[in-house]
C-alpha positions as CSV (number, residue, x, y, z in Angstrom):
1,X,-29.9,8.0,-12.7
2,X,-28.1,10.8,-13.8
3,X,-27.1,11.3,-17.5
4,X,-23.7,11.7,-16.7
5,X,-23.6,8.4,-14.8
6,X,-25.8,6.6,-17.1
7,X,-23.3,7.2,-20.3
8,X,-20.2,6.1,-18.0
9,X,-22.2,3.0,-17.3
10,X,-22.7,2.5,-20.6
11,X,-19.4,3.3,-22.2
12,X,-17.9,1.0,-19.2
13,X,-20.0,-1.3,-20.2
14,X,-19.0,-1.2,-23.6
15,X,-15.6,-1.8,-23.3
16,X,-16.5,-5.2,-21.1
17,X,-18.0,-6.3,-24.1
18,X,-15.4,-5.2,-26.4
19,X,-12.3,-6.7,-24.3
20,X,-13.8,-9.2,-21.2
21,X,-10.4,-9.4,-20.2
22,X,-8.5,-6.2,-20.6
23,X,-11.7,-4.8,-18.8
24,X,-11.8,-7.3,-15.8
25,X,-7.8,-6.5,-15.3
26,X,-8.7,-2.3,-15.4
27,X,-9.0,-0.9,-11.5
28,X,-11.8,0.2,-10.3
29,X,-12.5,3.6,-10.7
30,X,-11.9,6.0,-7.2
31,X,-13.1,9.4,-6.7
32,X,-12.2,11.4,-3.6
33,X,-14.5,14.5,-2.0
34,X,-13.1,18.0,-2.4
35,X,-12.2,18.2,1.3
36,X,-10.8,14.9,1.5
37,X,-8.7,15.4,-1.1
38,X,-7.2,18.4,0.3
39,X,-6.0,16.4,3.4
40,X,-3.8,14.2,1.2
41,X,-1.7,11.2,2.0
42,X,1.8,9.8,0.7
43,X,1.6,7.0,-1.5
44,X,3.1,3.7,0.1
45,X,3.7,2.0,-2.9
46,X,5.2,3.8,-5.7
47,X,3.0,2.9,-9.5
48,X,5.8,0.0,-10.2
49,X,5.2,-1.8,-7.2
50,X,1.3,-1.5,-7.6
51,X,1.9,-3.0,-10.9
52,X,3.8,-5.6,-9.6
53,X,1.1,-6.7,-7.3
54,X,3.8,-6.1,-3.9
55,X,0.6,-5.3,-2.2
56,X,-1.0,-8.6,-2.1
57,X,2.1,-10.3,-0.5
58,X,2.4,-7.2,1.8
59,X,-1.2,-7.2,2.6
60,X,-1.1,-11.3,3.0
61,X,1.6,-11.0,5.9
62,X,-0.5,-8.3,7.7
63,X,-3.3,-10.8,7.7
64,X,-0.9,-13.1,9.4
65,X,0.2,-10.8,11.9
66,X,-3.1,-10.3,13.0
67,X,-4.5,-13.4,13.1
68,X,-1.2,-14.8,15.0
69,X,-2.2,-12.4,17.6
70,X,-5.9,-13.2,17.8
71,X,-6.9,-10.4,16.3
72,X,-8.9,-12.2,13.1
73,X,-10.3,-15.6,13.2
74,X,-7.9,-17.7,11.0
75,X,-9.9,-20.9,11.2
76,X,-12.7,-18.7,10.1
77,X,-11.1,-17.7,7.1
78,X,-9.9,-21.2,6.4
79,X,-13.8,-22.4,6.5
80,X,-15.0,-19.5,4.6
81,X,-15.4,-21.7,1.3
82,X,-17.9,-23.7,2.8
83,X,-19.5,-20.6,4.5
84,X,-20.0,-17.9,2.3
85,X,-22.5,-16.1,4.0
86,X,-23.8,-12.5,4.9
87,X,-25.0,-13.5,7.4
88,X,-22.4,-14.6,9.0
89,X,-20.9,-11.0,9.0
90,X,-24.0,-8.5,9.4
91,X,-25.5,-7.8,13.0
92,X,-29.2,-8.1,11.1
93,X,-29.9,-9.9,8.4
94,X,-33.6,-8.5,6.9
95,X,-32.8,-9.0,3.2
96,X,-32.1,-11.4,0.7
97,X,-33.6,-10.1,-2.0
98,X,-33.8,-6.8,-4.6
99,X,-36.9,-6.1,-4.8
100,X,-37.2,-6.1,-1.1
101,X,-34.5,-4.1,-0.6
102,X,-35.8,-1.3,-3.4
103,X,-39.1,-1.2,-1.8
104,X,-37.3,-0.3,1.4
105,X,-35.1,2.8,0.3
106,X,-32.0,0.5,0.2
107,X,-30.3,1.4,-3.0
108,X,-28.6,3.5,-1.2
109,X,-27.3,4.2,2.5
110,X,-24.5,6.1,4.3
111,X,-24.0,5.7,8.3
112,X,-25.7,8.5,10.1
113,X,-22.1,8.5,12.0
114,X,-19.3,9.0,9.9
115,X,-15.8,6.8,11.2
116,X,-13.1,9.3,11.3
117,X,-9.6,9.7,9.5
118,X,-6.4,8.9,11.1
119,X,-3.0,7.9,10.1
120,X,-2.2,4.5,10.0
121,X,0.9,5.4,12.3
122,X,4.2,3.4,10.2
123,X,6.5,1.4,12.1
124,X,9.4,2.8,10.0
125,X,8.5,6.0,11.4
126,X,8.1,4.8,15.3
127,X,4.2,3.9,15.2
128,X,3.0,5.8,17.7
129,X,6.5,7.3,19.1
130,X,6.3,9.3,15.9
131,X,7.0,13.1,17.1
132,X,4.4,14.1,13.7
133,X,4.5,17.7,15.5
134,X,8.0,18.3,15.9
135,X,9.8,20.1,13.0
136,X,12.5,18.7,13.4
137,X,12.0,15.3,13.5
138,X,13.5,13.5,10.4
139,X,10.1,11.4,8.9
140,X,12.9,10.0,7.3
141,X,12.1,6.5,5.1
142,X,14.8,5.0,7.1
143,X,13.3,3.6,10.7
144,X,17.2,4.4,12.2
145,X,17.7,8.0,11.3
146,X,14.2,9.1,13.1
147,X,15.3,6.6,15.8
148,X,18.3,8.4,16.4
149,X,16.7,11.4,16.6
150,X,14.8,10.3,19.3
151,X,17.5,8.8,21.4
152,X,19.3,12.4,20.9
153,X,16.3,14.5,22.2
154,X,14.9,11.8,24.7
155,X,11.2,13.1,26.1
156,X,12.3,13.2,29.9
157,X,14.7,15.9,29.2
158,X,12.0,18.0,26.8
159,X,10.0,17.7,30.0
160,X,12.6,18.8,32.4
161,X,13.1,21.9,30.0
162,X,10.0,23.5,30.7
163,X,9.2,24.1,27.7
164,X,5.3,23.8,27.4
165,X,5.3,23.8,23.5
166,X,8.3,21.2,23.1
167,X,6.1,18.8,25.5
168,X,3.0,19.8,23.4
169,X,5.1,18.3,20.1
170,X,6.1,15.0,22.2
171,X,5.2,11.7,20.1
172,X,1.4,10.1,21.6
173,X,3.2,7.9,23.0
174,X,6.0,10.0,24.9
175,X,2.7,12.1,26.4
176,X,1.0,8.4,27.2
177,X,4.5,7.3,29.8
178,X,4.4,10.5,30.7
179,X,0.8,10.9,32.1
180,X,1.1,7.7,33.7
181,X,4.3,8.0,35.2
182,X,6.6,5.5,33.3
183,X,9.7,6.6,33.7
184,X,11.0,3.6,31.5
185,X,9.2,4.8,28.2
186,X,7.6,1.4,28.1
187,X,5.2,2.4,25.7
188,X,7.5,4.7,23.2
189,X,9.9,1.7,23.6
190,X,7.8,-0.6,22.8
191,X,7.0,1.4,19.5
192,X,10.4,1.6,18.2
193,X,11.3,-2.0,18.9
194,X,8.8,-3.1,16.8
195,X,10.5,-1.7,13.4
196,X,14.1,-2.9,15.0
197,X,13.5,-6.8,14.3
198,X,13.1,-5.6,10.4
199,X,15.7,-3.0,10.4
200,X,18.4,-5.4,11.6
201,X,17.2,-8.2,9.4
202,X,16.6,-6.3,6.3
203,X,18.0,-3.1,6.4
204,X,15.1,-1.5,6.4
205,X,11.4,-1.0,7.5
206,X,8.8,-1.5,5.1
207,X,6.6,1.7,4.4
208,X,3.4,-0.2,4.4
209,X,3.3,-1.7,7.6
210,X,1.8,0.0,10.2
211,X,-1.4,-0.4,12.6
212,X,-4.0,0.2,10.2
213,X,-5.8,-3.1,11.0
214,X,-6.3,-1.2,14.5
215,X,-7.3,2.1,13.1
216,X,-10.2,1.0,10.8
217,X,-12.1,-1.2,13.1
218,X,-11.4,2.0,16.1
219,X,-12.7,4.3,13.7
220,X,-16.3,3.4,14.1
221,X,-16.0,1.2,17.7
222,X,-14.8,4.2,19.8
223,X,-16.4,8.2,19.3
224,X,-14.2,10.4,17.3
225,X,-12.4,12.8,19.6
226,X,-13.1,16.4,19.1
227,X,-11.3,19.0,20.9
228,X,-7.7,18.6,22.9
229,X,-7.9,16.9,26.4
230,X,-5.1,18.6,28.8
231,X,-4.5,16.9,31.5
232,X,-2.2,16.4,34.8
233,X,0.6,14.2,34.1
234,X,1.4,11.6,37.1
235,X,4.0,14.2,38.4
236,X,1.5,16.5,39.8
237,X,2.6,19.3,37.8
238,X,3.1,18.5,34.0
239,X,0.8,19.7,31.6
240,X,0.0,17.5,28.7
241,X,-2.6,17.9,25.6
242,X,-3.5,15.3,23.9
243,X,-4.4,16.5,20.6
244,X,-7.7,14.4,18.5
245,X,-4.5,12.9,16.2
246,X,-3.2,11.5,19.6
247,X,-5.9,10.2,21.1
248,X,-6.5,8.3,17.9
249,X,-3.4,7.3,17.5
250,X,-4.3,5.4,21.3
251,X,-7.1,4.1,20.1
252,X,-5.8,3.2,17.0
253,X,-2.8,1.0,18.9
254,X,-5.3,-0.3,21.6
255,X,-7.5,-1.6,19.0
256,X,-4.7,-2.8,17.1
257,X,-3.3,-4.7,19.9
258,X,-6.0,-6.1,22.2
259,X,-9.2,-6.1,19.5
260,X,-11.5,-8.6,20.5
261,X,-11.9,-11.5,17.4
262,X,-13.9,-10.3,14.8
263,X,-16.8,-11.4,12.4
264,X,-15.2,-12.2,9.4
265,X,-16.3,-13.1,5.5
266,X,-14.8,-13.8,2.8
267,X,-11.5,-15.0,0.8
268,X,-7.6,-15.2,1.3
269,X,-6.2,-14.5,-1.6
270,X,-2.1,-14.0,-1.5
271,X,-1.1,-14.5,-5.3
272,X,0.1,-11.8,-7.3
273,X,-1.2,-13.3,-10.5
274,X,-4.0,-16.2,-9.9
275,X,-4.7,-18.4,-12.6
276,X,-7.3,-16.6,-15.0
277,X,-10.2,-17.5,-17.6
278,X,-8.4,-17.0,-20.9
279,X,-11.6,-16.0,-22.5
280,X,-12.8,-13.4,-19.8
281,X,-10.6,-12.7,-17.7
282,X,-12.1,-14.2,-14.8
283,X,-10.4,-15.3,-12.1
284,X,-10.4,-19.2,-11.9
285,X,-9.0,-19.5,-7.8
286,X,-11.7,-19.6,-5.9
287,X,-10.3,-18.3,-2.8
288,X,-9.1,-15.0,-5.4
289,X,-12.6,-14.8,-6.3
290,X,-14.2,-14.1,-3.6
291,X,-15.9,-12.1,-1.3
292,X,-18.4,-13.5,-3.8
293,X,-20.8,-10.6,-5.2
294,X,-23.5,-11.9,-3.5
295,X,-22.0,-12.0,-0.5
296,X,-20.5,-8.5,-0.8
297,X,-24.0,-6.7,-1.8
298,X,-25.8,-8.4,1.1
299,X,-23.2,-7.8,3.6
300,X,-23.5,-4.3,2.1
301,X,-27.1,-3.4,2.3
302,X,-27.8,-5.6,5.7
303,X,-25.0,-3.9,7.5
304,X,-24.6,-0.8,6.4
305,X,-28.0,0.4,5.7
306,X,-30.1,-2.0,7.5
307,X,-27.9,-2.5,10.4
308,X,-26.5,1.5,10.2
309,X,-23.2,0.0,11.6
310,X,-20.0,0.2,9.9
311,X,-17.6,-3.0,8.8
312,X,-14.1,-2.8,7.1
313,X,-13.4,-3.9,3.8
314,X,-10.0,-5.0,1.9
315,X,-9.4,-2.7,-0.7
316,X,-6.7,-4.6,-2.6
317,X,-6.4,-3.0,-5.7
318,X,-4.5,0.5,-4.7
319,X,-1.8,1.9,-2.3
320,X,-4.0,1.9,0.4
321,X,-3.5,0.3,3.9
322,X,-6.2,-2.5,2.8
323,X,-7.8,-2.3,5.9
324,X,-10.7,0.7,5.4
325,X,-13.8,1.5,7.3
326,X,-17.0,1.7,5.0
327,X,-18.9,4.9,5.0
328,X,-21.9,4.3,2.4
329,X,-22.8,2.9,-0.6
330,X,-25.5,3.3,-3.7
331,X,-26.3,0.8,-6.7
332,X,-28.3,1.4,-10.1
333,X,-28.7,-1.2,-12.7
334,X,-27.4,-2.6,-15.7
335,X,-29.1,-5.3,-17.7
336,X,-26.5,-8.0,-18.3
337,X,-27.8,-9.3,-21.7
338,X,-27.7,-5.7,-23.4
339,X,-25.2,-4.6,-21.3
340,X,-26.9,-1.0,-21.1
341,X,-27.8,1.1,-18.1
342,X,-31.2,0.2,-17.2
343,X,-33.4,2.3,-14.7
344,X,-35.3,-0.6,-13.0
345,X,-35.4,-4.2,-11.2
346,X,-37.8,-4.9,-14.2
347,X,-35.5,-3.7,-16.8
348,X,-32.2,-5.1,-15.8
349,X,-33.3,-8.7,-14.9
350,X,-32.6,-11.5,-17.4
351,X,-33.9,-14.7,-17.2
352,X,-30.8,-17.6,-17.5
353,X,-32.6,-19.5,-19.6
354,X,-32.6,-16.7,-22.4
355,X,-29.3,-15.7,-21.5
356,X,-27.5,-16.7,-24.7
357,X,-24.5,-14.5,-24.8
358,X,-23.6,-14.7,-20.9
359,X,-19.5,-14.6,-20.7
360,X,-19.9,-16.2,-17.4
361,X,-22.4,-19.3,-18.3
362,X,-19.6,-21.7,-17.3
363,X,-19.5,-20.3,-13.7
364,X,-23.3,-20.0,-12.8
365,X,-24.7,-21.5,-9.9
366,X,-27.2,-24.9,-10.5
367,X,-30.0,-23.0,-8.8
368,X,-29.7,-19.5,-10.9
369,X,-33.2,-18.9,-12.0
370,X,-32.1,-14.7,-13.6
371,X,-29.0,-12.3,-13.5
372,X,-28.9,-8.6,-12.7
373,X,-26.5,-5.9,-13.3
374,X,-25.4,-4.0,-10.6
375,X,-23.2,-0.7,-10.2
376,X,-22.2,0.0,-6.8
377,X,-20.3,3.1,-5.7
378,X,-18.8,2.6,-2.3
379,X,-17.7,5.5,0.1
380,X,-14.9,4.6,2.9
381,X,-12.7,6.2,4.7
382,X,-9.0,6.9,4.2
383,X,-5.9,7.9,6.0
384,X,-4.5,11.0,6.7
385,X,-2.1,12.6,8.1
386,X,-2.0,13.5,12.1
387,X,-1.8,17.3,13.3
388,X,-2.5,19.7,16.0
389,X,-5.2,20.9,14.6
390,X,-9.2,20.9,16.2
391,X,-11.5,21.0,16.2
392,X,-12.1,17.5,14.4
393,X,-14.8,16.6,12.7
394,X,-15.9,15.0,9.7
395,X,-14.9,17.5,7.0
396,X,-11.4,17.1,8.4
397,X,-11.4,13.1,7.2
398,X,-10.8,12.1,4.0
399,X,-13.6,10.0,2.3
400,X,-13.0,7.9,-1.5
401,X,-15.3,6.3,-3.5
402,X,-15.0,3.5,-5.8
403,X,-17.2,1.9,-8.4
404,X,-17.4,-1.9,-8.7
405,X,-19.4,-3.5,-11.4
406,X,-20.8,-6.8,-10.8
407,X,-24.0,-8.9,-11.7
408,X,-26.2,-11.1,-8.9
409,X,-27.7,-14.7,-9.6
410,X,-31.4,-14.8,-7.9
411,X,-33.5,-17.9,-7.8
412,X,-36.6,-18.5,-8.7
413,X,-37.9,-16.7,-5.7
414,X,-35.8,-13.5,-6.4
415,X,-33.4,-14.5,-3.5
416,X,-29.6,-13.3,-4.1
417,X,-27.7,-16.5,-3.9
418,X,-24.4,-15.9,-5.9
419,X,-22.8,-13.9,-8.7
420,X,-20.3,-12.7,-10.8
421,X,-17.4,-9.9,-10.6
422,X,-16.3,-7.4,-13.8
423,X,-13.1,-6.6,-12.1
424,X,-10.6,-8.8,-11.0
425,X,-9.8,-5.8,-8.5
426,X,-12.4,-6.5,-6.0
427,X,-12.7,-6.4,-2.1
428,X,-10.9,-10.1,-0.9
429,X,-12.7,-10.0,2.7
430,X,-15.0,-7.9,5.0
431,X,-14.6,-8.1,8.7
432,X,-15.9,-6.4,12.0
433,X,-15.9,-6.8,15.8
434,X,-19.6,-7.4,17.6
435,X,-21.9,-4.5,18.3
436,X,-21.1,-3.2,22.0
437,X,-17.1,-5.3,21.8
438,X,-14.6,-3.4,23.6
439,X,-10.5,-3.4,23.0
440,X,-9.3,-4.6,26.6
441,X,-5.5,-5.4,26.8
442,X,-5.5,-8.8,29.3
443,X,-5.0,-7.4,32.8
444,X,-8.4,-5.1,32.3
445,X,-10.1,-7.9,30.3
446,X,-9.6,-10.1,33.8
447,X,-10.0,-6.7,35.9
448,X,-12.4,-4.1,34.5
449,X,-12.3,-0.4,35.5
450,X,-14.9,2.5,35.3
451,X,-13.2,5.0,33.3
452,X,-15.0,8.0,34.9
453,X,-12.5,6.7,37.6
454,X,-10.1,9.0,36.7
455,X,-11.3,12.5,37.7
456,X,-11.2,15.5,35.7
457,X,-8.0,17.8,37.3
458,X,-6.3,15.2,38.4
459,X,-3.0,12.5,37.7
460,X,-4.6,9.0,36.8
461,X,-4.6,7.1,39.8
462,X,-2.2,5.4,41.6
463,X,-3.0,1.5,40.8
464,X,-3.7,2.5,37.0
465,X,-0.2,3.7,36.8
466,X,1.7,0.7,37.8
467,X,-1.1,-1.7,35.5
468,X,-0.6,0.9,32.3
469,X,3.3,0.1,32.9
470,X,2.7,-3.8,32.8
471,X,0.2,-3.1,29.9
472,X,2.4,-1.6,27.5
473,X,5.5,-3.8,28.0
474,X,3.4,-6.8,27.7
475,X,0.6,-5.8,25.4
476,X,2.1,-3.5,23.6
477,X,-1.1,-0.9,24.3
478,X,-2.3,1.7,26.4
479,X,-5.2,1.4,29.0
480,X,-8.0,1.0,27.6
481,X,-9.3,2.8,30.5
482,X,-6.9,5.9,30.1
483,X,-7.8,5.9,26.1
484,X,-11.3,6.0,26.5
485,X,-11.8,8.8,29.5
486,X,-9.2,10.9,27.2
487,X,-11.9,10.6,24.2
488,X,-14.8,11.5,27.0
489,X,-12.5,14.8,28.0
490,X,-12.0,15.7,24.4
491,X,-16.1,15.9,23.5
């Protein structure tokens, strides 16, 4: 442990012991890399509404959306009280203990493939009928004005112009009818109608939503596309490039709108201010609480540096889309009873029955034998903005890292089996799809096709023309098959 980090620990530290409550209601502290702060991203909620909570309600009907659609597992969810388990989440499970997971290099971990960046494509903006390329298009707040501005310049007639660098600025999914024929804009249709149910009712589209629930599970299930893939459009004579931000922005969609269910942990929480301890601060709603700590740091080390396979985590506290992919992680120690930095396993453990000046004795577990300190610093991955430019690669994403400060309950045996938070601002849930799932819209879930079907130099076939026309008025996606050969042509 650093000096620096081992006086922040301690001064955070501190300040818990000073003020349990005004330190369990700070945020987490967030760092972002050099590079990935250079790429940058717009706020979608201005500091009042963050302070208002508008995020949890925001975030709440998102969760709602997705599991109406079968995209999450609401009963699982509902159950996850009962069934608090890592397990449940991680595709291996080795460890369930810390010294285990020190002797094995675990402290620390980061996937040997990073996910990759992308927008998380607004509806108030057209989702993926957003022409991000085009100067002139409006990016306006209000869904109607860049609406309009669409219906003024419609894609077939930038494609009749000839213009090669007008069609290069079309919208991802302008290029998608275009390649495969549709002369009905299903797709781009499609994308504006979804922020015209809102805009009638209300006025307005909500900045926040967007497809971000598709692009952080995407970001890790499907290869990041490198280069531009330009391809024949189902005229026979159109060119079309598709850019890395567009064939994200595909992916994104498909695995926003025909994800297979996904392995999910941990709690709903959808109140802006849960009942809390008076004394600490702690939150007293159990389905606020959670992911439990003990849950979280297993999940953690089993998946991420055990399994080497990303998951998404809810980070609830800031602007952010909630829904982001986890990059890496690494913990040190803090013994709970001094509340002082502490360099080992040995050093930071505290045996319960000793443990006479615990602010959290009320909410320990039966079975809690001794308590540890933990600091973990997570990496994960945040939005950014689409462009033209390649070739893509990690240093073009844009990583943050927050600290969370938490202890773990071991029994007698040194197994984790609980714990408790410092910060109120904590991830809610943790999800992922199964190792190997695939996004399949319903006609290719009932009738695969080879994606290497679709030859290099030439239109998309016939029959995938006439299905990605069904598929996108009815599920709202593109082929998965067209999405995933233009990710093979890009690399």
């Amino acid at each position: 442990m650093s000096k620096e980090l081992h006086d922040q620990i301690n001064a955070e530290l501190k300040a818990f012991q000073e003020n349990p409550a005004a330190f369990m209601n700070r945020r987490p502290v967030k760092q972002e890399e050099p590079a990935a702060a250079a790429c940058g991203s717009s706020p979608i909620f201005d500091q009042a509404a963050i302070d208002r909570h508008d995020y949890v309600e925001a975030r709440d009907l998102l969760r709602k959306h997705a599991a109406d659609s079968g995209r999450l597992d609401e009963q699982a969810k509902a159950l996850f009280l009962d069934n608090d388990r890592a397990e449940n989440l991680t595709d291996t499970f080795s460890h369930s203990g810390l010294r285990s997971m020190e002797d094995n290099g675990l402290m620390s971990a980061r996937l040997p493939e990073q996910p990759w960046s992308d927008d998380y494509w607004g509806i108030y903006l057209g989702v993926l009928g957003k022409r991000y390329a085009d100067p002139g298009f409006p990016r306006s707040f209000d869904w109607k004005e860049n609406f309009d501005y669409i219906q003024r310049n419609p894609a077939a007639a930038v494609v009749a112009s000839g213009n090669q660098k007008a069609v290069n600025q079309l919208s991802p999914s302008e290029k998608y009818d275009i390649l495969v024929g549709d002369k009905q804009f299903s797709l781009t249709k499609q994308m504006w109608e979804e922020g015209r149910g809102y805009y009638e009712t209300n006025g307005a589209v909500e900045a926040w939503m967007g497809i971000c629930h598709g692009w952080a599970p995407a970001s890790y299930m499907l290869p990041r596309p490198v280069n531009p893939a330009t391809v024949l459009a189902a005229d026979g004579t159109t060119q079309l490039t598709f850019y890395p931000s567009d064939i994200k922005a595909l992916a994104s969609l498909l695995w926003a709108k025909a994800a297979p269910r996904a392995k999910f942990i941990g709690g709903r929480c959808n109140e802006k201010d849960p009942q809390i301890d008076p004394q600490t601060g702690r939150i007293i709603a159990q389905n606020c609480f959670d992911t439990n700590p003990g849950t979280w740091h297993l999940a953690m080390v089993n998946q991420i540096g055990v399994s080497k396979r990303g998951m998404v985590m809810d980070a609830t506290f800031d602007y952010e889309v909630w829904n982001q992919p986890v990059l890496g992680y690494s913990c040190t120690y803090f013994n709970p009873a001094t509340m002082k930095a502490a360099d080992s396993l040995t050093t930071a453990t505290v045996a319960k029955a000793g443990f006479t000046n615990d602010k959290f004795a009320a909410f320990r577990g039966p079975q809690t034998d001794s308590i540890v300190g933990i600091v973990m610093e997570v990496s994960y991955i945040v939005e950014t903005m689409p462009s033209q430019q390649f070739p893509d690669g990690p240093q073009k994403d844009r990583v943050a890292t927050v600290k969370y400060l938490y202890d773990l309950e071991l029994d007698f045996s040194g197994r984790i089996i609980g714990g408790e938070w410092y910060q109120n601002a904590h991830p809610d849930f943790l999800w992922t799809p199964a190792q190997g799932a695939r996004a399949l819209p319903s006609w290719e879930a009932r009738n695969p096709v080879n994606p290497a079907d679709w030859q290099q130099g030439q239109s998309v076939p016939g029959m995938w023309q006439q299905v990605a026309a069904i598929t996108s008025e009815y599920s709202k996606a593109p082929m998965a098959a067209i999405t995933e050969r233009l990710i093979q042509l890009a690399n």
